[in-house]
Residue, then its C-alpha position, 0 to 999 in steps of 0.5 A: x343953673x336949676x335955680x330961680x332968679x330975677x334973670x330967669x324971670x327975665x329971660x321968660x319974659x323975653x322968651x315969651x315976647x318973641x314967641x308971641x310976635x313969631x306966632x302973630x307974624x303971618x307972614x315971616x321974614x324968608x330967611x336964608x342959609x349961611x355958610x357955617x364959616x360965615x355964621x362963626x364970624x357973625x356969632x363966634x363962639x358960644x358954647x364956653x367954660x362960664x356961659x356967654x349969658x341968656x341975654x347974649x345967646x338969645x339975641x345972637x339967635x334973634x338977630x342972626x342965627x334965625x335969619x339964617x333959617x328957612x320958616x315952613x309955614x311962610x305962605x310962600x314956601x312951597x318946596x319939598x312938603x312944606x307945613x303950617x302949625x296953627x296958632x293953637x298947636x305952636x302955643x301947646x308945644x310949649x306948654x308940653x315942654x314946660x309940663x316936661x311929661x314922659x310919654x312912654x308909659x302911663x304911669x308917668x304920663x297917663x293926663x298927657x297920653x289921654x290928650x294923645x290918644x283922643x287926638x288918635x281916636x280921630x285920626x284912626x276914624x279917618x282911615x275906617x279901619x275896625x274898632x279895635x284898630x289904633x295908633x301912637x305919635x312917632x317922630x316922622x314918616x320915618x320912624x312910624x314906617x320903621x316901626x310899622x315894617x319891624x312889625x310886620x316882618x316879626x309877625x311874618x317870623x312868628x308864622x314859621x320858624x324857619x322865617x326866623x333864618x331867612x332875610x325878608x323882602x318888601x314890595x314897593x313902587x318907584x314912587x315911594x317915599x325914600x324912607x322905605x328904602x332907608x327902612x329896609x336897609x334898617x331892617x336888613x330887608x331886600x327891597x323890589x320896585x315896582x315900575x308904574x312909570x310916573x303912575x299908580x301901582x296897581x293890584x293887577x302890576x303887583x299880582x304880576x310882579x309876585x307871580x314873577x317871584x321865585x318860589x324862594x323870593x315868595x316864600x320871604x316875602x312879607x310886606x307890601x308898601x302903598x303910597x297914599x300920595x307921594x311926595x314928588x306928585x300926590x299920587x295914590x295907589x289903588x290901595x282897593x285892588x291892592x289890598x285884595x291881592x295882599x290878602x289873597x297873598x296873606x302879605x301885610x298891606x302897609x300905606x305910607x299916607x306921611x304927607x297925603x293922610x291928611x286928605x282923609x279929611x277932605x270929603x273931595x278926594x277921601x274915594x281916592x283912598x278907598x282900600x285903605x280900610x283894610x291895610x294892616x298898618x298906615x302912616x300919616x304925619x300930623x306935621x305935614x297936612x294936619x298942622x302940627x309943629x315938628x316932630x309928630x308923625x303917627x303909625x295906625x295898626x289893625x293888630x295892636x298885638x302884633x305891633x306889641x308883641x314887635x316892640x314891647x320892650x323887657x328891662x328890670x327897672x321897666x316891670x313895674x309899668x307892666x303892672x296892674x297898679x300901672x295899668x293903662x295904655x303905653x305907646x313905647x309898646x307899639x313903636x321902636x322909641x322908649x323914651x317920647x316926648x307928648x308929640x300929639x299934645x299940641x295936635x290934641x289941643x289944637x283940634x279940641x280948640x278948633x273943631x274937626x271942621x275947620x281942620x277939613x276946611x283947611x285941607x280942603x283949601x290947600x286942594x283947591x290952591x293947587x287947582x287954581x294954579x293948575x289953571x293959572x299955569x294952563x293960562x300963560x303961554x310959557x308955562x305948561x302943565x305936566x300932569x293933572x294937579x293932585x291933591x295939593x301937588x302941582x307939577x309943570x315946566x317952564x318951556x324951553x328952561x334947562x335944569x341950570x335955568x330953574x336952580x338959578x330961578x330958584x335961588x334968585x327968588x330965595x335970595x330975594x325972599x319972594x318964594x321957595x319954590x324947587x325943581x324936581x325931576x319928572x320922567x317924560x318918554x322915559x328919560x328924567x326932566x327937571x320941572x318944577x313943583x308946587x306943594x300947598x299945605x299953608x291955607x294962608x298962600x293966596x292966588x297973589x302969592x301964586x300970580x306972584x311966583x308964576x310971574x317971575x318966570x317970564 
């Protein structure tokens, strides 16, 4: 099955064809999911003692299994944090996977670090943190949050020894991303929400709320989570003010930027993240507002030596990329994976075919979608807004629904392959309603497409 022959060169070739006509397709079939017990009596068995045959199993996925799939960059698909890989970047996956470069250290890979870590170089300019700061692709949000909380809880223990016996405790807000509460049950960490009701957490309600610690709770604390946009609504904390009590706290400052660091970007809105210049970690997710193919989030840190000295992994077979004749920069040091893939090289790729410009152009189009359809929704009298568009997130009801009414809305236009587009719940008066939301990242959606959803819930 290592071999090369006539039937491989053939299976290439097809693989290729399809590639090219999915990455000119800009607007693909919105498919659907199955049942998997209705997906078995369509493929049946595929996995054999003698194989089914590349030609078989490649037209089983064509012809079915993909219909069976939701594609993310579809103009319409504006559930959850959609995204929208360039051209450039889907193309440069596959030139990773074929290059088959290990990423962990430099002496394996060092040509595919150098794209990364150009890519990253940009990246980390975004934020304004000092020279010294830098980063390394991770999976996801999930994984860099992880990664970047593991750090600072070990540079929190090696402070004080008795900190090595004691269970630590995180702050965050009600609005973070779910990863933060999955991180800390990771982690084994204590986690305390601040409630902002809908709104940003501010330094003056985090002040408040460690002043209410007992002295125990202060003395384990060791991290305090920003959001640099949510991702039920966009929105920002006042990462400024934020940032100041941390400091005077001496508390890791992280900002969890996975969907909204791209906004960095965007001159329109790059104040609102003024203070995130001084966190001592920031996530952002280059597959959701920078247009990467999945997998590639990013994990930023002031301190490298401190995500180093957290993460740096000791093994027998593993010394020799610890020497001099090795020398150069080793992302597996700085994040909780040992073995990656290049997940920044289709990005890297992607901006040096492009430029930086369009990049901000594209951003900037996808805070202006949601802008416009704040508008059109202020504009039907059966629709109302529930809050101010922000960035690319747009939350508003339909008057009079019920949450049986939107479930049904959103199933009929998925069925129908007009939309996905998925309700969501909002606090109004302190009880929990079900809306609806928007998320713009495709820069491709146009106001027909939003004309097109809105009308359909007359």
């Amino acid at each position: 099955m290592h071999s090369i022959d006539m039937d491989l060169v053939e299976m290439t070739l097809d693989v290729m064809k399809y590639t090219i006509d999915r990455i000119s397709n800009v607007t693909p079939e919105l498919g659907a999911p199955k049942k998997e017990e209705e997906l078995f009596a369509m493929v049946g068995e595929t996995i054999t003692p003698n194989g089914i045959g590349g030609e078989t199993a490649f037209k089983l996925f064509k012809d079915v299994l993909v219909k069976a799939t939701v594609p993310i960059d579809h103009p319409r698909h504006l559930a959850f944090v959609p995204a929208a890989p360039t051209r450039a970047a889907i193309m440069f996956d596959l030139v990773t996977s074929a290059s088959s470069i290990h990423g962990a250290y430099w002496m394996e890979g060092a040509g595919g670090i150098f794209c990364e870590n150009q890519a990253m170089k940009w990246l980390v300019s975004l934020t304004g943190l000092p020279k010294d700061a830098f980063g390394v692709f991770t999976s996801g949000g999930t994984a860099a949050n992880l990664s970047a909380l593991v750090a600072a809880r070990e540079g929190w223990r090696s402070r004080d020894e008795k900190h090595k016996a004691v269970k630590g405790l995180l702050l965050t807000s009600d609005g973070a991303h779910s990863s933060i509460q999955a991180m800390a049950k990771v982690m084994d960490a204590d986690l305390e929400m601040v409630l902002c009701n809908g709104e940003n957490l501010t330094g003056a309600e985090l002040s408040k709320t460690i002043a209410n610690l007992s002295k125990e709770d202060r003395e384990r604390l060791f991290a305090v989570v920003a959001t640099g946009g949510t991702t039920n609504a966009g929105i920002i904390d006042q990462l400024d003010t934020i940032a100041d009590v941390c400091e005077k706290e001496n508390v890791w400052f992280h900002v969890d930027c996975a969907y909204g660091g791209g906004a960095l970007a965007a001159p329109s809105v790059r104040h609102l993240f003024n203070g995130i210049e001084k966190a001592d970690s920031i996530t952002i997710d280059p597959h959701k507002w920078l247009f990467s193919p999945y997998d590639c989030g990013a994990v930023i840190y002031r301190d490298m030596e401190l995500a180093k000295n957290a993460h740096s992994q000791k093994g027998s077979y593993l010394e020799i990329f610890k020497d001099d004749g090795a020398h150069g920069f080793n992302p597996a040091d700085y994040q909780i994976q040992l073995t990656r893939r290049l997940r920044g090289m289709p990005l890297w790729f992607s901006l040096a075919m492009h430029g930086t410009e369009k990049y901000r152009d594209s951003i900037e189009r996808g805070i202006e979608l949601a802008k416009i359809a704040a508008n059109k929704i202020k504009e039907r009298d059966y629709l109302e807004l529930v809050r101010p568009a922000s960035l690319s997130v747009v939350l508003y009801r339909r008057i009079g629904w019920n949450p049986n009414q939107y479930r049904d809305w959103t199933y009929k236009n998925h069925r129908e392959g007009i939309a996905l587009v998925t309700p969501t719940k909002w606090k109004t008066n302190g009880e929990d309603e079900t809306i609806s939301r928007f998320c713009f990242i495709n820069p491709d959606t146009t106001e027909a497409d939003i004309d097109l959803i809105l009308d359909t819930m007359r």
